[in-house]
C-alpha positions in Angstrom: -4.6 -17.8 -14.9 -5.0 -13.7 -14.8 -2.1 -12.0 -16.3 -0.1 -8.7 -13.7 1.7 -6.2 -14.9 3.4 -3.8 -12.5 3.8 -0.7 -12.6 7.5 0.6 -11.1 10.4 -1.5 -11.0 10.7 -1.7 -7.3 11.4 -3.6 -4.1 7.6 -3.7 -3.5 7.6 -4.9 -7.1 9.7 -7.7 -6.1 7.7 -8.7 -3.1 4.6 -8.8 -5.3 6.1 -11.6 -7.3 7.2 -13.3 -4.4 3.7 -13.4 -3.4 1.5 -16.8 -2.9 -1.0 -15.7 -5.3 -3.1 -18.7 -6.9 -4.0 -17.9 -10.2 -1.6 -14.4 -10.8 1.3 -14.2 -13.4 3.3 -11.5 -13.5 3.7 -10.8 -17.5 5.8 -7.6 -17.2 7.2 -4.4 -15.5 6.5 -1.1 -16.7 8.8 2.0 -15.4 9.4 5.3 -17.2 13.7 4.7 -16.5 15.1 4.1 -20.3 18.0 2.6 -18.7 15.7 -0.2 -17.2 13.8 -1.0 -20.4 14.9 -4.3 -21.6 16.6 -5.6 -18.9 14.7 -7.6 -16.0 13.7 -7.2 -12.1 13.0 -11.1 -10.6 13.0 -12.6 -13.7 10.5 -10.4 -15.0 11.5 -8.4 -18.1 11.0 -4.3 -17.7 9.0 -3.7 -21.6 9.0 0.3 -21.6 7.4 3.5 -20.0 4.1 3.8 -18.1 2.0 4.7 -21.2 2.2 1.1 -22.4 0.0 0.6 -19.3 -3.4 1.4 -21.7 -2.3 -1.0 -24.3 -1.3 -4.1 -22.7 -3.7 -6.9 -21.2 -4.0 -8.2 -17.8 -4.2 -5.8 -14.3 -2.0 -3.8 -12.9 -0.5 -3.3 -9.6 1.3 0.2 -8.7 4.3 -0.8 -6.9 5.2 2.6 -5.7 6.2 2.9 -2.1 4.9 6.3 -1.2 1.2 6.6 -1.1 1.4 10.3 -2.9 3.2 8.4 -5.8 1.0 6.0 -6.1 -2.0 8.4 -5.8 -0.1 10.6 -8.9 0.5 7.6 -11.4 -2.9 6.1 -10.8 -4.1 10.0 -11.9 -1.5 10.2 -14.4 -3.2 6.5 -16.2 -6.4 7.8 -16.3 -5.6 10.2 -18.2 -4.7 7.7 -20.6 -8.2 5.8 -20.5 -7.0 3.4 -17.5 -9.5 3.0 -15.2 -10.7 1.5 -11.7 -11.3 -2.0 -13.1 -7.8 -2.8 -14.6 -6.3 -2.6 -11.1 -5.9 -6.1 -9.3 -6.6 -6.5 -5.7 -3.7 -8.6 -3.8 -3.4 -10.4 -0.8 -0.9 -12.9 -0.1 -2.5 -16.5 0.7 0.1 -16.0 4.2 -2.8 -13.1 5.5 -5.4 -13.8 7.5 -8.4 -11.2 6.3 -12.2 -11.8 8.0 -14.7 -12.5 5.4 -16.6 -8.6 6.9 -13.4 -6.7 6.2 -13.3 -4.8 2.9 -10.2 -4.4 0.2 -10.2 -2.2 -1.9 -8.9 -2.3 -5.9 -5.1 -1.9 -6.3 -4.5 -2.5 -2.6 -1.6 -4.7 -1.8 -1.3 -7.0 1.4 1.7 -8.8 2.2 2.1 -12.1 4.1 1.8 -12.2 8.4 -1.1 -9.2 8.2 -4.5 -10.0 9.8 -7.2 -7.9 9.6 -10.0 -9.0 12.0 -13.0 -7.8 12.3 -15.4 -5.0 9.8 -11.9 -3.7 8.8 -12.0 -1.3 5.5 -8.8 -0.8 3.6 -9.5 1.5 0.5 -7.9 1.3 -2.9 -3.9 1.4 -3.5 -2.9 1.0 -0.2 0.1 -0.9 1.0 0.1 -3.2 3.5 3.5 -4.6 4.4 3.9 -7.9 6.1 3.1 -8.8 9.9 0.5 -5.6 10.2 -2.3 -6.3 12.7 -5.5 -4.5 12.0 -8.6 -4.4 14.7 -11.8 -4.1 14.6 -13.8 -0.9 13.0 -10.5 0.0 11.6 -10.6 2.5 8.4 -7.5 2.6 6.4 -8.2 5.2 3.9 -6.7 5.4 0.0 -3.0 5.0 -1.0 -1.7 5.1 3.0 0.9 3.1 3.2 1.5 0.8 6.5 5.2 -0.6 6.8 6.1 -4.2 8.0 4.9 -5.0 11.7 2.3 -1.7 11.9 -0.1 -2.7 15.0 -3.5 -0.5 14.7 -6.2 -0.7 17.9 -9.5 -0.7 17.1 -11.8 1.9 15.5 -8.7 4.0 14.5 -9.2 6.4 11.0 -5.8 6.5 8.9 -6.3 9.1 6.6 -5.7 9.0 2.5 -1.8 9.1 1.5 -0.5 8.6 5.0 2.6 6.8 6.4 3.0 4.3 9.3 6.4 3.2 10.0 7.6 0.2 10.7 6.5 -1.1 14.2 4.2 1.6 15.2 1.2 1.0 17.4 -1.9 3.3 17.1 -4.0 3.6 20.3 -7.7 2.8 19.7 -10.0 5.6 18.7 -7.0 7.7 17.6 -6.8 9.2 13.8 -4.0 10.0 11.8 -4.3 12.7 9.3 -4.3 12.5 5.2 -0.8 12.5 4.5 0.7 12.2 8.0 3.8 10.2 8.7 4.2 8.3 11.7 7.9 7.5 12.5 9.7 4.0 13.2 8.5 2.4 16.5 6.4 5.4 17.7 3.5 5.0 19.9 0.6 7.5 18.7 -1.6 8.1 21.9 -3.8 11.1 20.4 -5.2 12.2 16.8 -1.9 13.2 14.8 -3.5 16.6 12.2 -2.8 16.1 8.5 0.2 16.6 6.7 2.2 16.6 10.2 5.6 13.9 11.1 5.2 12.2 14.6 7.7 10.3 16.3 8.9 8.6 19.1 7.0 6.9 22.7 5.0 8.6 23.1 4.6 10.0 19.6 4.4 14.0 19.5 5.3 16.2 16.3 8.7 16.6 15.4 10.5 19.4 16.8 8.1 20.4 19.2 9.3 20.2 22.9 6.9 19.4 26.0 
């Protein structure tokens, strides 16, 4: 039995527990809130700020929905001597991931997602349940895809990035480090870094055609 500790007392916290994880218990919450410190999320007690992080056993898992959060607090624990190989790797035993995909450390993916073929998901990203990934797909550090995300093949999402919930991305197509892509859009072309897309089909926000 591995011991989990979680960093953020969050929604995504509470799905993590809810996971079908052989082997993973999760010991404790850690969130810098005073108020939360001693009380409980999911039955799981909150025992104090993020600097306990260095001291107690077991991984972690940042449970931090926003990839440039999660990206500041995994920065932030270095600092205090954490590093790369006290983060856990989770994937709910309800995904369907093929044995030449890559995951990397901290990444969490939820229950419904497949990822099919040569798929590489880098570290501290979030994968929300029901995401299909395709083949050549590169999913790059602390992007976070939402519940139902549908990706074509060869597509680049860049580091920090956002996919709403029930967005498709056309094949070939790449969406820039820290780009959000908006509820139920349908991204035909590359979307440029930093920029918010939306809609079918998707263009930038506040731009006209």
């Amino acid at each position: 039995m591995r011991d989990l500790v979680l960093i953020g007392a969050s929604g995504l916290a509470r799905e993590v527990m809810a996971m079908r994880q052989p082997g993973m218990r999760v010991i404790g919450v850690l969130d810098d809130d005073p108020g939360l410190h001693g009380h409980s999320i999911g039955g799981v007690e909150i025992l104090g700020g993020l600097e306990l992080a260095a001291q107690l056993p077991g991984a972690l898992a940042v449970c931090v929905g926003g990839g440039a959060g999660r990206r500041a607090i995994v920065q932030r624990l270095a600092a205090l001597g954490v590093g790369p190989e006290r983060y856990a790797t989770l994937v709910d035993d309800g995904a369907r991931l093929s044995e030449n995909s890559l995951v990397g450390a901290g990444t969490i993916i939820l229950a419904g997602t497949v990822l099919t073929a040569d798929v590489i998901v880098g570290r501290h990203v979030v994968v929300m349940p029901n995401c299909t990934l395709t083949h050549d797909d590169i999913v790059d550090d602390y992007a976070t895809l939402a519940a139902g995300v549908a990706v074509g093949g060869v597509v680049r999402v860049g580091e920090a990035a956002y996919l709403g919930m029930n967005s498709s991305i056309r094949q070939r197509v790449s969406v820039g480090a820290g780009a959000t892509i908006g509820m139920g859009a349908v991204v035909l072309t590359d979307v440029p870094a930093g920029q918010t897309w939306a809609g079918v089909p998707a263009r930038e926000l506040g731009v006209r055609l």
